[in-house]
VODO-630778 format. One record per residue: residue in one letter; x, y, z of N, C-alpha, C in turn; chain. Coordinates in steps of 0.02 Angstrom, whole numbers. Atoms other than C-alpha are relative to their C-alpha. Example, Ala and Ser with C-alpha at 12.3 -4.5 7.8 and 13.67 -1.06 7.14 Angstrom:
! residues 2
<site residu="a" n_X="45" n_Y="-59" n_Z="0" ca_X="615" ca_Y="-225" ca_Z="390" c_X="45" c_Y="60" c_Z="0" chaine="A"/>
<site residu="s" n_X="-42" n_Y="-59" n_Z="-3" ca_X="684" ca_Y="-53" ca_Z="357" c_X="-39" c_Y="55" c_Z="37" chaine="A"/>
//
This chain:
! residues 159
<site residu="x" n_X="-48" n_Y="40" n_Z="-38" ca_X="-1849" ca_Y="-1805" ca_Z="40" c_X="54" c_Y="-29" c_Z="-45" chaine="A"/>
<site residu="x" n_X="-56" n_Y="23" n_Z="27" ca_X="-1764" ca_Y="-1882" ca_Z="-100" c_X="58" c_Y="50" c_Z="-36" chaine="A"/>
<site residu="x" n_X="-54" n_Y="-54" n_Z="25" ca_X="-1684" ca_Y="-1713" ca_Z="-153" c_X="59" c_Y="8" c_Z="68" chaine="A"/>
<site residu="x" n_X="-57" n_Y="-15" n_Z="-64" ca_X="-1602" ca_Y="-1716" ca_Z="42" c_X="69" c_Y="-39" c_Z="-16" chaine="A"/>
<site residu="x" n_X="-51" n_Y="43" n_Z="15" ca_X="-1463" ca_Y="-1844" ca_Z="-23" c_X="45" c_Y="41" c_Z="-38" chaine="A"/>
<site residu="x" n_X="-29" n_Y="-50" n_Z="76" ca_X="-1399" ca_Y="-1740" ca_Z="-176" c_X="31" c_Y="80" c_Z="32" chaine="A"/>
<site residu="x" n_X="18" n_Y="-62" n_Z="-30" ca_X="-1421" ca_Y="-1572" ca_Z="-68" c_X="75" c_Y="2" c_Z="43" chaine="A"/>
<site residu="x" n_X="-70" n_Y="30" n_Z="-92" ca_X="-1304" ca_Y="-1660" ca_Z="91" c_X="69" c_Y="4" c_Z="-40" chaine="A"/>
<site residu="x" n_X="-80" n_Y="42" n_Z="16" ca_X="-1175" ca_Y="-1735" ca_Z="-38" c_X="41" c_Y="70" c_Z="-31" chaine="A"/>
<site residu="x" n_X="-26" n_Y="-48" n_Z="36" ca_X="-1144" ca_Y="-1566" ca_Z="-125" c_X="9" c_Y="57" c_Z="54" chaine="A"/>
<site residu="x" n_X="-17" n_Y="-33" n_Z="-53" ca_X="-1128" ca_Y="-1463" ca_Z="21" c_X="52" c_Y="-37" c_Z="37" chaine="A"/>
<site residu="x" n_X="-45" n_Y="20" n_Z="-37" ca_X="-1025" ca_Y="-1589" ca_Z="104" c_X="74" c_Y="15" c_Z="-53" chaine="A"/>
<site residu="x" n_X="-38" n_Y="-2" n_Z="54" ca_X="-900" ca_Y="-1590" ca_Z="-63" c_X="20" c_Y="72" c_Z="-4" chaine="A"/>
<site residu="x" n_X="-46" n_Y="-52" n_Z="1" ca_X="-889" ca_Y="-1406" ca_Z="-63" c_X="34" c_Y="34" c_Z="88" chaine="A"/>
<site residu="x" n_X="-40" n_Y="-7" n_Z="-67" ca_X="-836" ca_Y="-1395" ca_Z="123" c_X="64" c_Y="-41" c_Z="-15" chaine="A"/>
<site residu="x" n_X="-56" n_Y="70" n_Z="4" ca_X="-713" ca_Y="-1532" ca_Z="97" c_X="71" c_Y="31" c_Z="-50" chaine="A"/>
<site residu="x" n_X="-23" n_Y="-49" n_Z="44" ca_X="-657" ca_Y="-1439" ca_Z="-54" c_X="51" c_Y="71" c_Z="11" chaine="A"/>
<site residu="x" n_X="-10" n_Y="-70" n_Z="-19" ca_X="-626" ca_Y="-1278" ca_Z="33" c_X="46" c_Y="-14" c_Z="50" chaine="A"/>
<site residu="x" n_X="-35" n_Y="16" n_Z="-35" ca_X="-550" ca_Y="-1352" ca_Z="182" c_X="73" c_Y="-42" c_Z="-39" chaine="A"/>
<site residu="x" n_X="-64" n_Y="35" n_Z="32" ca_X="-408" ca_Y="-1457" ca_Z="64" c_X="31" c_Y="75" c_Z="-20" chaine="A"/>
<site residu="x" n_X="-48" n_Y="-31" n_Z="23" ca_X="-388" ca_Y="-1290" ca_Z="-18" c_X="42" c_Y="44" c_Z="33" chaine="A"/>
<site residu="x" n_X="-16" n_Y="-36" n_Z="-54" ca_X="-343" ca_Y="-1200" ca_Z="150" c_X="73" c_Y="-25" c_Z="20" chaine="A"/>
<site residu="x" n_X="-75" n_Y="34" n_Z="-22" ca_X="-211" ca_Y="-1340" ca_Z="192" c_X="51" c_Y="12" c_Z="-58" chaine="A"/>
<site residu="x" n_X="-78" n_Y="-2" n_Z="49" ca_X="-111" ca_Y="-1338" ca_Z="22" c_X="19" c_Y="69" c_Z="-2" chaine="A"/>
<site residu="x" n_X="-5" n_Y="-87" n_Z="0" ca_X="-122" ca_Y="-1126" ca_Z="25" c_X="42" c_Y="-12" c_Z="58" chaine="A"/>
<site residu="x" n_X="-41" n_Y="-1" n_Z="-71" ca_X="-31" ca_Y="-1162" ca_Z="205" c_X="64" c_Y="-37" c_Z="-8" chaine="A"/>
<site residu="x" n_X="-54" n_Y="36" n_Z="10" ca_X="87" ca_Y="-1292" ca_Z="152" c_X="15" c_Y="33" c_Z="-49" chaine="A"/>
<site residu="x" n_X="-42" n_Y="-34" n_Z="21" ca_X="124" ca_Y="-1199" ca_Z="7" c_X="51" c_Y="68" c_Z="35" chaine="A"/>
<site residu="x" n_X="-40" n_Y="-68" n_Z="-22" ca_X="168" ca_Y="-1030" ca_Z="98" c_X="43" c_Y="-12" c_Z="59" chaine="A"/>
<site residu="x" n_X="-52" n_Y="28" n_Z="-32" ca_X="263" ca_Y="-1150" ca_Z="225" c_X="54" c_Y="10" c_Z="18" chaine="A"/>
<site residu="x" n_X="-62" n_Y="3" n_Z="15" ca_X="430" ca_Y="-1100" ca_Z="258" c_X="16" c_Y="44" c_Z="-52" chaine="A"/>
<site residu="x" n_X="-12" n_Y="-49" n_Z="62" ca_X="430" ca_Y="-966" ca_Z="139" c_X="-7" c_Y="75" c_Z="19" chaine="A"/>
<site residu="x" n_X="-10" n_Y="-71" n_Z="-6" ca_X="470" ca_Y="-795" ca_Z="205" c_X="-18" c_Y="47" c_Z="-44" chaine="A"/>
<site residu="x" n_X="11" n_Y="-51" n_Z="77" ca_X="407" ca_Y="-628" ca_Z="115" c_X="61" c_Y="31" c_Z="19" chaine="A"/>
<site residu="x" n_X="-70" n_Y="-41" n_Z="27" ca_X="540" ca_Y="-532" ca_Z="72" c_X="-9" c_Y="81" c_Z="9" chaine="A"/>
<site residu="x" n_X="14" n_Y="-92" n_Z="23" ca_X="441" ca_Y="-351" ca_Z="24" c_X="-74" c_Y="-19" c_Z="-34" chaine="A"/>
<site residu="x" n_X="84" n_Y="0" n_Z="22" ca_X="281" ca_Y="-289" ca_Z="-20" c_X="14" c_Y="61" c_Z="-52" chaine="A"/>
<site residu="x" n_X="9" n_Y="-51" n_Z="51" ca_X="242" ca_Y="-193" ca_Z="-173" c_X="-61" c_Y="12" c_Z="-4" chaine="A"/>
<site residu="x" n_X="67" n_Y="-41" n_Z="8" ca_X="124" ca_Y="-65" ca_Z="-204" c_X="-9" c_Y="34" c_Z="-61" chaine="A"/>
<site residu="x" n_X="33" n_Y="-39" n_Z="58" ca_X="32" ca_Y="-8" ca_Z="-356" c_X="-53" c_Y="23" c_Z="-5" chaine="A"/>
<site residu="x" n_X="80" n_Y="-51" n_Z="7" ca_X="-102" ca_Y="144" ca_Z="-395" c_X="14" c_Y="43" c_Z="-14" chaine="A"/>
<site residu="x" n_X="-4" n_Y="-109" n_Z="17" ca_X="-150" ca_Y="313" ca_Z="-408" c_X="13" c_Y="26" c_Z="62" chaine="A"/>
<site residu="x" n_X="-29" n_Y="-49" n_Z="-30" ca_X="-57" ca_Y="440" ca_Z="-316" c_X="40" c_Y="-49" c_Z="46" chaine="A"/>
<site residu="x" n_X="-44" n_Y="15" n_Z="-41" ca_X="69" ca_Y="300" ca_Z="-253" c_X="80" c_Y="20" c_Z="-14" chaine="A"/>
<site residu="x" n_X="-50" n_Y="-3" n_Z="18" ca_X="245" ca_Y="312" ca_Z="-259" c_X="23" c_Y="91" c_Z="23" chaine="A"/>
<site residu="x" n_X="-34" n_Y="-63" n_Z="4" ca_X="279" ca_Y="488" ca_Z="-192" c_X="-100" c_Y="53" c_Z="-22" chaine="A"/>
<site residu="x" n_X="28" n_Y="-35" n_Z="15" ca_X="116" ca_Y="555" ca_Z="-245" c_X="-23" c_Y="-4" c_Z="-49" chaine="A"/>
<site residu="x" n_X="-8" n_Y="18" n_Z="59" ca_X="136" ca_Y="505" ca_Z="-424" c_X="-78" c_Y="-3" c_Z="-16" chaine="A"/>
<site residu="x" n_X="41" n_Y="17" n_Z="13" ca_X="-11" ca_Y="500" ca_Z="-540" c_X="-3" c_Y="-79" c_Z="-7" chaine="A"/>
<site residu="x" n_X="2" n_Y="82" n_Z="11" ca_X="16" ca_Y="316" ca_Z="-578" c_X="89" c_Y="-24" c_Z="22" chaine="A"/>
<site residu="x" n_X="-74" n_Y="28" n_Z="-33" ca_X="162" ca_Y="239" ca_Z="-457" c_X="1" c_Y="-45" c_Z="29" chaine="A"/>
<site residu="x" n_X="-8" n_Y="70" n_Z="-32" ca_X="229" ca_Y="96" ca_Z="-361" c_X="51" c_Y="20" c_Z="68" chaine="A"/>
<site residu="x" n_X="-48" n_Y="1" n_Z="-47" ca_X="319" ca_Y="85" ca_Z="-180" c_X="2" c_Y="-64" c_Z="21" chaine="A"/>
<site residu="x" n_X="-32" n_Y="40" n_Z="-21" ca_X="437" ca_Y="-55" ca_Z="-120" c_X="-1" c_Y="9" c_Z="81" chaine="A"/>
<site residu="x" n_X="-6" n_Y="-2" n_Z="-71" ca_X="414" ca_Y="-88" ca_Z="66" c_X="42" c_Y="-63" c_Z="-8" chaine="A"/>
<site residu="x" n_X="-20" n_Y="60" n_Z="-37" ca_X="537" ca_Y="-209" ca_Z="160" c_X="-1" c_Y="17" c_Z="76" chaine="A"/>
<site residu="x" n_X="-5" n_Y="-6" n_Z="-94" ca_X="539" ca_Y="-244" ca_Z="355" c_X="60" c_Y="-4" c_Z="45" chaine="A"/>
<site residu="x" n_X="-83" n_Y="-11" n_Z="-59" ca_X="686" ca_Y="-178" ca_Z="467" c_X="-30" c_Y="-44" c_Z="69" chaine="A"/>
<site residu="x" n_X="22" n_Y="45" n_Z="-69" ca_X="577" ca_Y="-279" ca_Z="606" c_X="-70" c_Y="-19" c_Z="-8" chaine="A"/>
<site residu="x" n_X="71" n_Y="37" n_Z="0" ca_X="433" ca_Y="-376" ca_Z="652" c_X="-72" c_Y="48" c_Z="-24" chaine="A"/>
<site residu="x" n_X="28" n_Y="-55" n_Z="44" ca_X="336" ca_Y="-202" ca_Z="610" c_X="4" c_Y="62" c_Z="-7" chaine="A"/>
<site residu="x" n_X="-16" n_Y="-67" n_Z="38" ca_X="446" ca_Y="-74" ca_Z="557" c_X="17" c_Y="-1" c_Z="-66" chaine="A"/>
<site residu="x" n_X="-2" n_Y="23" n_Z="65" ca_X="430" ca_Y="-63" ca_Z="387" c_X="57" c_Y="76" c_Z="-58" chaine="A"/>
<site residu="x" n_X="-33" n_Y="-47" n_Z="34" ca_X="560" ca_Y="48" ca_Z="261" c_X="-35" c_Y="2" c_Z="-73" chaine="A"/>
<site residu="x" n_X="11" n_Y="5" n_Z="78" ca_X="499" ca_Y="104" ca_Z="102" c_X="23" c_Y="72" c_Z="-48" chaine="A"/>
<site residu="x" n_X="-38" n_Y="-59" n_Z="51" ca_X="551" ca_Y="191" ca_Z="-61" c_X="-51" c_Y="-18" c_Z="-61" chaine="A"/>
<site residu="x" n_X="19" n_Y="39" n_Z="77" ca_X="460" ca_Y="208" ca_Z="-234" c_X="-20" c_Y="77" c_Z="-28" chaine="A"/>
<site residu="x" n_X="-10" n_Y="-32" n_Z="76" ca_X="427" ca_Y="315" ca_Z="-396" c_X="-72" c_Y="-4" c_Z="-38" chaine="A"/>
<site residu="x" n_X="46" n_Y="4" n_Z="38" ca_X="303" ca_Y="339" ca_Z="-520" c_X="-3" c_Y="64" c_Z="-58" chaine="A"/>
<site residu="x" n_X="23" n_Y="-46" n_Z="38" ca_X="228" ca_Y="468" ca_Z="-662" c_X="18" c_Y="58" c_Z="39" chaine="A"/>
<site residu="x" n_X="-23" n_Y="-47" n_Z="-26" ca_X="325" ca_Y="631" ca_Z="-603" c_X="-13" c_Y="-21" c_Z="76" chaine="A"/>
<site residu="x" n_X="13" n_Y="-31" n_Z="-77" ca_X="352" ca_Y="618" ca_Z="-417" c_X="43" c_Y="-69" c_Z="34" chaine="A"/>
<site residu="x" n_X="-50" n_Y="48" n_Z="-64" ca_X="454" ca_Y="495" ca_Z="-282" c_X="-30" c_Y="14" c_Z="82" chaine="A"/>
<site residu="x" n_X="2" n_Y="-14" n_Z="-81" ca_X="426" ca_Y="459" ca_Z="-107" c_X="46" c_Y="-37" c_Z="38" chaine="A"/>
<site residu="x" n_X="-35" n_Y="37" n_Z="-63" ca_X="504" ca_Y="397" ca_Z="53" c_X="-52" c_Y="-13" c_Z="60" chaine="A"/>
<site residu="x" n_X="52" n_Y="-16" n_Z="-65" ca_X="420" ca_Y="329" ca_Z="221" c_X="32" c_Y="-65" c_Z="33" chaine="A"/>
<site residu="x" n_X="-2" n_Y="11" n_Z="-74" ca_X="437" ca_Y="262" ca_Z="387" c_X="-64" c_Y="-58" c_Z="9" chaine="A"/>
<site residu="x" n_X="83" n_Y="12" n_Z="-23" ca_X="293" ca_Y="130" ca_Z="436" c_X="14" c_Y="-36" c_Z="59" chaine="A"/>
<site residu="x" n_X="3" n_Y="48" n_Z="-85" ca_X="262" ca_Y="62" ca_Z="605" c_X="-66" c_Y="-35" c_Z="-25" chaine="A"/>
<site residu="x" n_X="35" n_Y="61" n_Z="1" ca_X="148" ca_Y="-79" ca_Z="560" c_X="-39" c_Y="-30" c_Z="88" chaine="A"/>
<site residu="x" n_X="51" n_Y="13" n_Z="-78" ca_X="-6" ca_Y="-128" ca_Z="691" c_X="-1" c_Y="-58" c_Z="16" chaine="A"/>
<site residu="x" n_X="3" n_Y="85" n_Z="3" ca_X="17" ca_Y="-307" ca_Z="675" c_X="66" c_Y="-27" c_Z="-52" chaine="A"/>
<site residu="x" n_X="-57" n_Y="53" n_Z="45" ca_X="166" ca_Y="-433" ca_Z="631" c_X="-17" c_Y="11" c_Z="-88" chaine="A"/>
<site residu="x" n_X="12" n_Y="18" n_Z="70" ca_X="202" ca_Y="-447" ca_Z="433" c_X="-32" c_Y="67" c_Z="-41" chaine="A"/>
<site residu="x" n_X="17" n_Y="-44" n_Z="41" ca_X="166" ca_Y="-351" ca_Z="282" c_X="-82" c_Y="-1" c_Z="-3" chaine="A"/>
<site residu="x" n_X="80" n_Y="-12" n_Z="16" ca_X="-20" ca_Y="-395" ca_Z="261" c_X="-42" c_Y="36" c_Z="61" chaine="A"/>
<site residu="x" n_X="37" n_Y="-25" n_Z="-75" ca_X="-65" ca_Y="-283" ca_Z="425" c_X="-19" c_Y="91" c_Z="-28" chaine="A"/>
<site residu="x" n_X="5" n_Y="-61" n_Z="6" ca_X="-118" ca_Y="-100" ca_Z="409" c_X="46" c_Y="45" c_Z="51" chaine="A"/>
<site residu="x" n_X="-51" n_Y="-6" n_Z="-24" ca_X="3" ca_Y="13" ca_Z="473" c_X="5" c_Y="93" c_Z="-21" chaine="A"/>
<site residu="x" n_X="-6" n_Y="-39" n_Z="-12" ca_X="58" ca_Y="220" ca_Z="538" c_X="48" c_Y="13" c_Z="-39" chaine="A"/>
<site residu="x" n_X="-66" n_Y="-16" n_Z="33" ca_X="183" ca_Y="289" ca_Z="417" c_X="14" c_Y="88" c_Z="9" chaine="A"/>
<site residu="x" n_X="-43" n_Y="-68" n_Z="-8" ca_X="299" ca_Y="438" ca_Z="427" c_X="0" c_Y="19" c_Z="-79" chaine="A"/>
<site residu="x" n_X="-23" n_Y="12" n_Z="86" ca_X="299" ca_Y="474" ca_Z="226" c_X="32" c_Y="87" c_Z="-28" chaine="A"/>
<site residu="x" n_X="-32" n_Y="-64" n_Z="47" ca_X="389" ca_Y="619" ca_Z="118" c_X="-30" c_Y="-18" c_Z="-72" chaine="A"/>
<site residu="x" n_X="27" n_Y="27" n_Z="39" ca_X="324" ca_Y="634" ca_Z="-38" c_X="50" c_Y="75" c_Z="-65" chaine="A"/>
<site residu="x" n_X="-36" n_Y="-42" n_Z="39" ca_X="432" ca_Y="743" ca_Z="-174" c_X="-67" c_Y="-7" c_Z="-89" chaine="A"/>
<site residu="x" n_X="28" n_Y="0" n_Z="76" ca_X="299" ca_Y="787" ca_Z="-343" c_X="40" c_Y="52" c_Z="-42" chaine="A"/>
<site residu="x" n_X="-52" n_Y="-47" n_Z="61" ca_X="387" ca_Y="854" ca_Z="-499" c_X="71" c_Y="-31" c_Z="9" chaine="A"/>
<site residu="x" n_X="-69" n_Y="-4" n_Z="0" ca_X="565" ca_Y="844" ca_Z="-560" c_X="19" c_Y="55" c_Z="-73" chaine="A"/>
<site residu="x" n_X="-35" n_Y="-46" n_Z="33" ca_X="661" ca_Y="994" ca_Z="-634" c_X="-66" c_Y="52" c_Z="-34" chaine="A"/>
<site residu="x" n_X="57" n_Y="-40" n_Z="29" ca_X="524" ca_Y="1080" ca_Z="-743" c_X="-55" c_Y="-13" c_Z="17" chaine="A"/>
<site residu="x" n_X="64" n_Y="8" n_Z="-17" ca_X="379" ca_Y="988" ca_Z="-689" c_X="12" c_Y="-4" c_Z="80" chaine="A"/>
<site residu="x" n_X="15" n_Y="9" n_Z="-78" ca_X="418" ca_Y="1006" ca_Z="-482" c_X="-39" c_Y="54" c_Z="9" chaine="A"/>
<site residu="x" n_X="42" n_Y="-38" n_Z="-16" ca_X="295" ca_Y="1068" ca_Z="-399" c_X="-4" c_Y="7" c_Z="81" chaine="A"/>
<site residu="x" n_X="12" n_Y="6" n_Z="-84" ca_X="320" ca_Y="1030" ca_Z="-209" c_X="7" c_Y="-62" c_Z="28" chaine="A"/>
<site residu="x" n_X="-10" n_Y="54" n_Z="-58" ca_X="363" ca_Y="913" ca_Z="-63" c_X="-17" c_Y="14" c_Z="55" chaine="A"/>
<site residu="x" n_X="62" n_Y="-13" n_Z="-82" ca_X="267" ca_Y="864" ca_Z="81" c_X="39" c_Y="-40" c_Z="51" chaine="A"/>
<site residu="x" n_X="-34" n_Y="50" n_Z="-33" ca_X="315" ca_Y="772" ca_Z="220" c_X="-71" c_Y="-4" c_Z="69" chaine="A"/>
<site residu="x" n_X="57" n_Y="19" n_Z="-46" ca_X="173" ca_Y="697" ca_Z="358" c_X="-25" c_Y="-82" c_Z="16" chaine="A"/>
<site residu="x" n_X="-1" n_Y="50" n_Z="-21" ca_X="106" ca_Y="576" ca_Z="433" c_X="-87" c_Y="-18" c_Z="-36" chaine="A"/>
<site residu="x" n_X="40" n_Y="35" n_Z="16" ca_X="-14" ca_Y="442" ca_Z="356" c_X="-34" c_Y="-59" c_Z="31" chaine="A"/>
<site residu="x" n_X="28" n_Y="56" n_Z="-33" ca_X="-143" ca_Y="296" ca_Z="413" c_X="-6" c_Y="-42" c_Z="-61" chaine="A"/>
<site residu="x" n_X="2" n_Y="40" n_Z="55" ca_X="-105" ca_Y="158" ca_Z="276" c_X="-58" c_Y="-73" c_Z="30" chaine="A"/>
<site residu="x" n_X="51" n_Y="70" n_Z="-3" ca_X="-260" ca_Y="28" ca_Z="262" c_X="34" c_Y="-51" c_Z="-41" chaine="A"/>
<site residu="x" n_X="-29" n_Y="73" n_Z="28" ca_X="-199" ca_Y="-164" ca_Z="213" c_X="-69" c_Y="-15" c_Z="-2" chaine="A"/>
<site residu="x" n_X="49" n_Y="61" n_Z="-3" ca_X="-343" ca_Y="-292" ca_Z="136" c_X="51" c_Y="-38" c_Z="19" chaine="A"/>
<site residu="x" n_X="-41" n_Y="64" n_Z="-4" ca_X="-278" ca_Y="-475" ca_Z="194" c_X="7" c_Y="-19" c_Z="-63" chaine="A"/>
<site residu="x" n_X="-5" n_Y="45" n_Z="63" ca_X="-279" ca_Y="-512" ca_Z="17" c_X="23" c_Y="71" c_Z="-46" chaine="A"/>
<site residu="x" n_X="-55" n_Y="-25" n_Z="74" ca_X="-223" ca_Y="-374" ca_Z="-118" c_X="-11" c_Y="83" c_Z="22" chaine="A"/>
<site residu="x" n_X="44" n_Y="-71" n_Z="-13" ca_X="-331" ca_Y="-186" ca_Z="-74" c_X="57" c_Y="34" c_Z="45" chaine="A"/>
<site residu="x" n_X="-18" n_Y="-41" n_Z="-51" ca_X="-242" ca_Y="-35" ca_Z="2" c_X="-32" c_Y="70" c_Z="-12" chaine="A"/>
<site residu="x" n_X="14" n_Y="-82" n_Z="12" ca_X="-294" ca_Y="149" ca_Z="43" c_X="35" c_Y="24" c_Z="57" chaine="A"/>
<site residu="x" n_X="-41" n_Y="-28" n_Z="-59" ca_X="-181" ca_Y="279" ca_Z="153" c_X="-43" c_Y="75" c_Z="-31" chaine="A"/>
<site residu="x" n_X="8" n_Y="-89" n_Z="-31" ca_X="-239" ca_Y="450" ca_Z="215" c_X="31" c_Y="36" c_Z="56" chaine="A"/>
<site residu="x" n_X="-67" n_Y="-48" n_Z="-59" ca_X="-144" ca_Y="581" ca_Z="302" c_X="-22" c_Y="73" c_Z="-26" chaine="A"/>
<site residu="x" n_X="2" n_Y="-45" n_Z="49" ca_X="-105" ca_Y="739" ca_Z="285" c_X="66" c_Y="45" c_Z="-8" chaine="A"/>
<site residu="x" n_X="-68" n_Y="5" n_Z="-4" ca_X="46" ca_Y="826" ca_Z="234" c_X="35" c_Y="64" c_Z="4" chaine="A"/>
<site residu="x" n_X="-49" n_Y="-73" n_Z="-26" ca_X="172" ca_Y="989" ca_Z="284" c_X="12" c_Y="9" c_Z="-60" chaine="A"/>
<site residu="x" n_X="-32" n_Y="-33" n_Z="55" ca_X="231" ca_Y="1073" ca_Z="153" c_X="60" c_Y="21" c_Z="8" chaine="A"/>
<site residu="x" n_X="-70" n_Y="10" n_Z="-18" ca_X="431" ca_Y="1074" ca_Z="150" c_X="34" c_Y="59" c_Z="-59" chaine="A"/>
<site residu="x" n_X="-35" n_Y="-42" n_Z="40" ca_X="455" ca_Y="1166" ca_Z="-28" c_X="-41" c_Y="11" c_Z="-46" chaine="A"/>
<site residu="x" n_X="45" n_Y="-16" n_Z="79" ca_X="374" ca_Y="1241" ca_Z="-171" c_X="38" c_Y="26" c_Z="-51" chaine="A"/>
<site residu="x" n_X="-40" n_Y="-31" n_Z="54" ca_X="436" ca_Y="1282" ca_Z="-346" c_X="-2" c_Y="73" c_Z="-1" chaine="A"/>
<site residu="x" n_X="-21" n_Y="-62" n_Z="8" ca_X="488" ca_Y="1444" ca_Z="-370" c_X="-59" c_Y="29" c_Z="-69" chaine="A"/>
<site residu="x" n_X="29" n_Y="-3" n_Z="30" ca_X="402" ca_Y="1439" ca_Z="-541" c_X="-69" c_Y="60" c_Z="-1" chaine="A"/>
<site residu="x" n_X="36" n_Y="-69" n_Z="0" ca_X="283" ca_Y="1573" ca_Z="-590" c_X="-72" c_Y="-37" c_Z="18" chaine="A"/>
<site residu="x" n_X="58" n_Y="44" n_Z="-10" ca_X="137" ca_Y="1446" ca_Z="-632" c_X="-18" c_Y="-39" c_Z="81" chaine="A"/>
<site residu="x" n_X="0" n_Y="48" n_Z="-54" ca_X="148" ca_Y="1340" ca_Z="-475" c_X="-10" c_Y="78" c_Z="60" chaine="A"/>
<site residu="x" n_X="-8" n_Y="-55" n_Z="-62" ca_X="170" ca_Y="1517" ca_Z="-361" c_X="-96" c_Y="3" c_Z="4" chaine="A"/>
<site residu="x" n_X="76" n_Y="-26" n_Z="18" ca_X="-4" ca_Y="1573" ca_Z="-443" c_X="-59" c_Y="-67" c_Z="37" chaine="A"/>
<site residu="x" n_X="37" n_Y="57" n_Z="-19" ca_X="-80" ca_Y="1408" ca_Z="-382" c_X="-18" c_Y="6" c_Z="87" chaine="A"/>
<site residu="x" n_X="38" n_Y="13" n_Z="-72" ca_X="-84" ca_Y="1444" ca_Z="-222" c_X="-18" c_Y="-36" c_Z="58" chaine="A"/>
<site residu="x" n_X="16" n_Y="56" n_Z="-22" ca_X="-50" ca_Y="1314" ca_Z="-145" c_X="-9" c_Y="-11" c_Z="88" chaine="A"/>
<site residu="x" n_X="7" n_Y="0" n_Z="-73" ca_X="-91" ca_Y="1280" ca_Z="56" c_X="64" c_Y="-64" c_Z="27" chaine="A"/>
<site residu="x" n_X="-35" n_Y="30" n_Z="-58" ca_X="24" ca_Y="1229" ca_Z="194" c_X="-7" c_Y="-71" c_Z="12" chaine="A"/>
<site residu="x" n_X="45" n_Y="71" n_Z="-4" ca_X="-60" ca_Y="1087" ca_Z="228" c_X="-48" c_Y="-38" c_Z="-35" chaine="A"/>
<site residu="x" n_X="27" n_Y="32" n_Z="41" ca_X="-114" ca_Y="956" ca_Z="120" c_X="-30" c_Y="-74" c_Z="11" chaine="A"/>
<site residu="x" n_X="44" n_Y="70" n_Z="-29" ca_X="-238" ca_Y="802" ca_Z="120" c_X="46" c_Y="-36" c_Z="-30" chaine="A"/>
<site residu="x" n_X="-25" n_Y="49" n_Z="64" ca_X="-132" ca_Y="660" ca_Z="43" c_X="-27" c_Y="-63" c_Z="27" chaine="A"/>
<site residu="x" n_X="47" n_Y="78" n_Z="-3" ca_X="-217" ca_Y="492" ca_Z="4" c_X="21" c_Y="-41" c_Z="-75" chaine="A"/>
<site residu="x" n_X="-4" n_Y="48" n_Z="48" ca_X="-189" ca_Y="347" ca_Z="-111" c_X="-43" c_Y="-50" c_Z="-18" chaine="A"/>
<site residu="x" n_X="42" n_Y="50" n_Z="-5" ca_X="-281" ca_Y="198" ca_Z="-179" c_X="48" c_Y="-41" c_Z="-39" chaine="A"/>
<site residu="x" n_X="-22" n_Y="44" n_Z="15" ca_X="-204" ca_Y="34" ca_Z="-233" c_X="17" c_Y="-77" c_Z="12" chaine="A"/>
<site residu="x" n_X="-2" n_Y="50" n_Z="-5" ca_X="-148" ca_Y="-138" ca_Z="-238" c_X="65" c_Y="-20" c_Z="24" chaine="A"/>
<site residu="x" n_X="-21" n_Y="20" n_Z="-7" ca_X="-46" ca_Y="-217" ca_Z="-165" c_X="43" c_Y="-81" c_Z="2" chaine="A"/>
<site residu="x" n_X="-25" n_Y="68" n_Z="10" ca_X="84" ca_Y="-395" ca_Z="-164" c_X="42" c_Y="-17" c_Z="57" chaine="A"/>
<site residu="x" n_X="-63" n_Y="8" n_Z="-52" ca_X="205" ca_Y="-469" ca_Z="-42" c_X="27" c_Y="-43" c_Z="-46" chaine="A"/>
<site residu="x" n_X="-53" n_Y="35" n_Z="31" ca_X="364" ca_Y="-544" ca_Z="-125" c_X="10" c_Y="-83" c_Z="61" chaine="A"/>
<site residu="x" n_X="-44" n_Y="62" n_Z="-34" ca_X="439" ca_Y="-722" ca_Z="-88" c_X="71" c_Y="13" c_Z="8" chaine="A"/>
//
């Protein structure tokens, strides 16, 4: 019984705790619009082995994006399932890998991009094939029509 005092006060302290830190996280992000969301991982940016894409919002959830990385660039389209950047969201994407000697092909298709509420993303799709290098190596490859494309990474929203 005399451990119930000690038990109460430290459970009450970290509720109390948790709830203050909920209000200043709210009053901080107050009045503070995001701006854009950035994305970093493997195979973002176009495809890229290690890339980044810039989303901003043409509307409540159409989202434009552009970005780059380790050989390769993309473009995309997102219709967002929910208000704001932290929502998961349908994208239209192009994805260009290679430039000049190292291209190898551009896709273009449609993707299902996963959002965590807090930093996590993964998109799967899959993607048309638009062009292939001419290249001797890249012919020999063999490559199919249709391609799985998927990413993993992190994500931020700007102030």
């Amino acid at each position: 019984m005399k451990h119930l005092f000690p038990i109460t006060l430290i459970f009450y302290c970290s509720i109390s705790h948790a709830q203050f830190d909920e209000i200043v996280t709210s009053q901080e992000s107050y009045g503070r619009e995001k701006i854009a969301a950035l994305t970093v991982g493997v195979l973002q940016g176009g495809g890229s082995l290690i890339g980044a894409d810039l989303e901003i919002l043409a509307g409540d959830r159409l989202g434009l994006q552009l970005g780059g990385g380790l050989v390769g660039l993309g473009a995309a389209v997102n219709l967002h399932l929910d208000d704001g950047y932290q929502s998961s969201f349908i994208s239209l994407t192009y994805w260009n890998q290679g430039f000049r000697e190292t291209y190898v092909q551009s896709l273009i298709g449609p993707t299902y991009v996963y959002r965590g509420k807090k930093w996590f993303t993964a998109q799967i799709g899959l993607g048309f094939q638009t062009r292939e290098s001419a290249r001797e190596e890249v012919a020999d490859l063999n490559l199919p029509s249709v391609q799985l494309l998927y990413s993993l990474g992190a994500y931020f929203t700007l102030d």
